[in-house]
C-alpha positions in Angstrom: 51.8 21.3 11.2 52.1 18.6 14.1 48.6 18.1 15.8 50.3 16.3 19.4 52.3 18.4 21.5 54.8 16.1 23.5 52.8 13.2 23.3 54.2 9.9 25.0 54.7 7.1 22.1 55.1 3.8 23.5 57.5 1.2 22.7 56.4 -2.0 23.7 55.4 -5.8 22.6 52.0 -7.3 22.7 51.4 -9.1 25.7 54.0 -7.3 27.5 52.2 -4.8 29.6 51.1 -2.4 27.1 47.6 -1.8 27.9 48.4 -2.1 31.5 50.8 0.9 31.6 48.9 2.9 28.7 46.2 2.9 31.5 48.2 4.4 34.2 49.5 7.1 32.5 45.9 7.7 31.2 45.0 8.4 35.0 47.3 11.0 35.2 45.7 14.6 35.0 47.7 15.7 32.0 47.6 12.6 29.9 45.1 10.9 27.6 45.9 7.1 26.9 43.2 5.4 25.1 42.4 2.3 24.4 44.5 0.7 21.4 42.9 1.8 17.7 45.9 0.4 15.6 44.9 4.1 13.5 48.8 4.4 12.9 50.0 0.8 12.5 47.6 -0.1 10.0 47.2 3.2 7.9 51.3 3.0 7.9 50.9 -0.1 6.1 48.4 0.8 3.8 48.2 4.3 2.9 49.8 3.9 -0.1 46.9 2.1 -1.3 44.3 5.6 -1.3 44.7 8.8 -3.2 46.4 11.5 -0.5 42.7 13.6 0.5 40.5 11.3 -1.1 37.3 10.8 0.5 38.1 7.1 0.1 41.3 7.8 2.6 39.1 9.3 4.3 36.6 6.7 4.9 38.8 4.2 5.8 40.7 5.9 8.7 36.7 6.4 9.9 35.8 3.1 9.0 39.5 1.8 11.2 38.5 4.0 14.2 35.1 2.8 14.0 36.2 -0.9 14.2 38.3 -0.7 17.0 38.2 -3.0 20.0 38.5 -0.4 22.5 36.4 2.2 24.0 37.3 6.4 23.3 34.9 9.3 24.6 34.1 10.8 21.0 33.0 7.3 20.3 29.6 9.3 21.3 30.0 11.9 19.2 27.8 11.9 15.6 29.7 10.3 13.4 29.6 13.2 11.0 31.3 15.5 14.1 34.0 13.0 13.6 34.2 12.7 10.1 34.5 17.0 9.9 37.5 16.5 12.0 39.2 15.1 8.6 37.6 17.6 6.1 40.5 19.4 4.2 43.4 16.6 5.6 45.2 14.7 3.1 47.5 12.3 4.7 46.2 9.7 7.0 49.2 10.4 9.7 47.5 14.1 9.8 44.0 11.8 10.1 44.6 9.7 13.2 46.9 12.2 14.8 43.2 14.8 14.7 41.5 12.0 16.0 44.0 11.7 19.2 44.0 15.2 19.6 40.4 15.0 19.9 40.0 12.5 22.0 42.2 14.2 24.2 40.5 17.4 24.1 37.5 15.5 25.2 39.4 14.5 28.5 40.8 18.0 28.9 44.3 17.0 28.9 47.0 18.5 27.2 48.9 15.2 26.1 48.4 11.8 24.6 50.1 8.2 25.1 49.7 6.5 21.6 49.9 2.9 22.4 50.4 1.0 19.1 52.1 -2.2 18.9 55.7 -2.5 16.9 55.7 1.5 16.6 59.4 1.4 15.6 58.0 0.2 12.2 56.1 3.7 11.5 57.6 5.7 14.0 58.5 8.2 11.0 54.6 8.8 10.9 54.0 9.2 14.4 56.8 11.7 14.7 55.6 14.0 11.6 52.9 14.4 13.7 54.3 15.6 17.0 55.9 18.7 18.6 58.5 17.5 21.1 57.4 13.6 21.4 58.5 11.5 24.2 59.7 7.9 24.4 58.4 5.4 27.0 60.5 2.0 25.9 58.7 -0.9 28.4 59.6 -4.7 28.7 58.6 -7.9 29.5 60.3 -10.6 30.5 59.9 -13.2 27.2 59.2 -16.3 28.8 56.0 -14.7 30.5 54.9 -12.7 27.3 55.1 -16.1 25.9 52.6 -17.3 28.4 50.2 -14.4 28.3 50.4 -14.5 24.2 50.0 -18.8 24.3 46.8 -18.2 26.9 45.5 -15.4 24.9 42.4 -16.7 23.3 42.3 -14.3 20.1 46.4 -15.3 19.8 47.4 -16.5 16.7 50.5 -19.0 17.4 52.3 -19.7 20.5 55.9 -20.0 22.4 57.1 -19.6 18.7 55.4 -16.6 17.6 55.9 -15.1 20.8 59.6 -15.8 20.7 60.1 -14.6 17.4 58.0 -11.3 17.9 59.7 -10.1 21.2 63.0 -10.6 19.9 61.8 -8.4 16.4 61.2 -6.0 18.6 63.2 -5.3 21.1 65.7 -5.7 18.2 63.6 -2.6 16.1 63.5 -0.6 19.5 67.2 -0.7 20.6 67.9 0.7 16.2 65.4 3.3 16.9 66.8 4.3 20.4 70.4 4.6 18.4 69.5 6.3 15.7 66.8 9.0 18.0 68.3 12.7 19.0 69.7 13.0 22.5 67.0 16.1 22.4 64.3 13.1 22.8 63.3 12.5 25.9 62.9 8.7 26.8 62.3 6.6 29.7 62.9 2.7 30.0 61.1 0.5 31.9 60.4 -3.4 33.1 57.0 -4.8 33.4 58.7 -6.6 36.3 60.2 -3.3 37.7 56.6 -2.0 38.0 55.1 -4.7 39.7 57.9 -4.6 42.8 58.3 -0.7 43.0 55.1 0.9 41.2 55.5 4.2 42.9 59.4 4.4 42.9 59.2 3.5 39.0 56.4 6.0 38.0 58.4 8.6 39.9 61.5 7.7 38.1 60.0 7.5 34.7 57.9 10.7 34.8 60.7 12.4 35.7 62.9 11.1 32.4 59.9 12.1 30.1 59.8 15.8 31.9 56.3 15.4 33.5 55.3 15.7 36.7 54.6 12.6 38.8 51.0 12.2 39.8 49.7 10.2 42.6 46.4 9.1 40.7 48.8 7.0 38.6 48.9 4.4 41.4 45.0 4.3 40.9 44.5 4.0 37.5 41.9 1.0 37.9 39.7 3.9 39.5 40.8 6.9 38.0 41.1 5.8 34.0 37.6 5.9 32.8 39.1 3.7 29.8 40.5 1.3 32.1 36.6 0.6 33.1 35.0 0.4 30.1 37.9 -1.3 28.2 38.0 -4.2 30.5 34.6 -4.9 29.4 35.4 -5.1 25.4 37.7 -7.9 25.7 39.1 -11.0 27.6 42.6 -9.5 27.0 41.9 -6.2 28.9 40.1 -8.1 32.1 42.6 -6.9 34.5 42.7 -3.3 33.4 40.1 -2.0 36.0 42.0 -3.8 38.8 45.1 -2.7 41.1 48.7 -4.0 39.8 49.1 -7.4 40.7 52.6 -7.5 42.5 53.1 -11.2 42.1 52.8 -11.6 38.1 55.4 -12.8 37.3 57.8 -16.1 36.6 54.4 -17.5 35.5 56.5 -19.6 32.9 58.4 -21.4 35.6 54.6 -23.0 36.0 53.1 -22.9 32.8 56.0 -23.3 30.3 58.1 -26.8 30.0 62.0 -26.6 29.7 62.2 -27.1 26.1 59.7 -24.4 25.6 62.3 -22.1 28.1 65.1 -23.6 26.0 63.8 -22.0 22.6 62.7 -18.6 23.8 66.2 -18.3 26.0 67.6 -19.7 22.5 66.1 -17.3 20.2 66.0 -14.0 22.3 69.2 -15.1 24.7 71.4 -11.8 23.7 68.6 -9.6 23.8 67.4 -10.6 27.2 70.9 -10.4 29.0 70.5 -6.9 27.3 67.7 -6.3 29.3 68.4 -7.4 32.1 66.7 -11.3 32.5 69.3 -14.3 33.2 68.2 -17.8 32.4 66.3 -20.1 33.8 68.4 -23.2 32.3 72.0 -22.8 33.6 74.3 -25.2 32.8 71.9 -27.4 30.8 72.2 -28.4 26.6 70.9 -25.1 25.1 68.8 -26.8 22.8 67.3 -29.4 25.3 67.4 -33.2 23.7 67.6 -32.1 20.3 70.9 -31.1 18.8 70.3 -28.0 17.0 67.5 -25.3 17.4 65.6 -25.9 14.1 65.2 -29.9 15.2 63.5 -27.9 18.5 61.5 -25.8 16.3 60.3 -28.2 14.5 59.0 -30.3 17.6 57.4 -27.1 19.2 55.8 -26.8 15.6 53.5 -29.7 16.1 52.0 -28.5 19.4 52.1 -24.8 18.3 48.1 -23.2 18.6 47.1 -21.4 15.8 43.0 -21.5 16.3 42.5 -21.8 19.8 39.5 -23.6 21.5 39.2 -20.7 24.1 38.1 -18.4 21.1 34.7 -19.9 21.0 34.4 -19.5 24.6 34.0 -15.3 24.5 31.2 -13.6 24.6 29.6 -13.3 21.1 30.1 -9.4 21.1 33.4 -9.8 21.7 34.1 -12.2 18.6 32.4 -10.1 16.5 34.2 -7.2 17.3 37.6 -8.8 16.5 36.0 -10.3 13.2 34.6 -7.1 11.7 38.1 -5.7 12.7 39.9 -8.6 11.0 37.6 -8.4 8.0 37.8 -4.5 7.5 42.1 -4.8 7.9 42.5 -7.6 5.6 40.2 -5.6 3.0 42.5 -2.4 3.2 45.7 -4.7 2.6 44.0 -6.2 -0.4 43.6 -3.1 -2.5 45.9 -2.3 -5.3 48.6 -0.1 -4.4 48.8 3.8 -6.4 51.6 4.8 -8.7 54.2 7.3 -7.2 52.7 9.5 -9.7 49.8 9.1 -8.0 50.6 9.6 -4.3 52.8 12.2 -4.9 49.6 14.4 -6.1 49.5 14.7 -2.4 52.9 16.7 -1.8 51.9 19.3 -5.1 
């Protein structure tokens, strides 16, 4: 039986305004948005790992929510009021989904916003879960991800990465879109779009996902108690207890240099015309001074971060966090995976 009634699921890229927008909905009076727990992206990858209603499935979705960057209200529950919320549950979907629906019974709203990066890859999961679910499908402007994602200090990789990951995406979203019911509502949106019009946007994209605008939404630094304490936890949240900042944006005209442009316009060209960004290189060679876009890979390959010096620069707490997270992920992906036999003890 799906646990979320008409929850919002959110298509977006890191780095693209994800946390920014999961906040504003999470001011509004029927919607819980919290903080991103990365319950369904990593249990979709490694479920098949864990005996369906094991207790050993069963401590690692606990162990996962326990580990996560971000800040939710039944973080101050006992654990063991948390763990009973998973007695008797066998798959791990059914698992994260109870601890969503708790967390949004704890903020009295009827609704959740599950914020989870690439969720085209497991949106099969996420919609075994939910009654009715609603798309939000938000974008940002590549070149400017690739700034944010370049400048972030727990990054891995730069304009590359960046490049290569909005394009996946957007890519994976538009199948999805194709493929979804025209029973489903959804709702598309431009970081960019936000920024100019934030009232005329909300208005327009409540509307599309059938709930009613709420003013609060415009002051989600005050009004999402996640918002607070989230911008706290990390560097990459620092702005989420602060108003919209109208002018973010065409940061890479500044920050990025034109053969940096030339390989994001290069690798995601078709899909941002799709969206709705023209280039910034008009009538110039598309690959810069080199002749074909590998040779331009390969010279943005030498400068290309991978450890970044800013890392050591955060607050201890911080690190750690993100460590014990990395450690605890790349532990789950290392165990052996079950038979068929096996995990399909969990359908008898």
């Amino acid at each position: 039986m799906p646990r979320l009634e008409t929850p919002v699921i959110l298509f977006c890229s890191e780095r693209s305004g994800s946390n920014m927008i999961a906040k504003i909905f999470d001011a509004h009076p029927q919607v819980c948005a919290p903080g991103a727990s990365h319950l369904f992206k990593v249990m979709s990858e490694c479920a098949y790992r864990y005996a369906p209603g094991s207790d050993d499935l069963r401590q690692a979705v606990l162990a996962l929510f326990n580990a996560k960057v971000s800040q939710w209200a039944i973080d101050a529950w006992p654990s063991d009021e948390r763990a009973a919320l998973l007695t008797g549950l066998s798959h791990a979907g059914d698992m994260a989904a109870a601890l969503y629906a708790a967390e949004a019974k704890a903020a009295g709203k009827p609704h959740v916003m599950m914020k989870e990066n690439s969720s085209f890859r497991y949106l099969p999961m996420l919609t075994a879960q939910s009654t009715r679910p609603r798309i939000l499908f938000m974008v940002r402007d590549p070149r400017d991800m690739a700034v944010s994602w370049t400048n972030g200090p727990v990054m891995r990789g730069g304009v590359l990465r960046a490049a290569e990951r909005w394009r996946q995406d957007q890519a994976g979203y538009l199948e999805t879109l194709a493929q979804l019911g025209p029973v489903t509502p959804v709702a598309f949106l431009r970081y960019e779009d936000i920024l100019a019009d934030p009232e005329g946007q909300l208005r327009r994209v409540c509307t599309m996902l059938d709930l009613p605008f709420s003013e609060e939404m415009l002051r989600f630094s005050e009004r999402s108690s996640s918002a607070r304490s989230d911008a706290q936890r990390s560097s990459m949240w620092s702005n989420l207890d602060k108003p919209l900042i109208s002018d973010n944006t065409q940061k890479f005209r500044r920050e990025l240099d034109d053969e940096q442009i030339a390989y994001i316009e290069a690798v995601a060209g078709p899909m941002m015309a799709a969206m709705g960004y023209e280039t910034a290189r008009q009538g110039q060679p598309a690959f810069g001074r080199f002749d074909t876009l590998e040779d331009l890979r390969a010279h943005l390959a030498l400068t290309e971060p991978h450890n970044k010096p800013a890392y050591q620069d955060l607050p201890a707490e911080e690190r750690a966090r993100f460590e014990a997270w990395s450690r605890l992920y790349a532990s789950m992906k290392a165990r052996p995976p079950l038979s068929p036999g096996q995990l399909l003890k969990g359908h008898e």
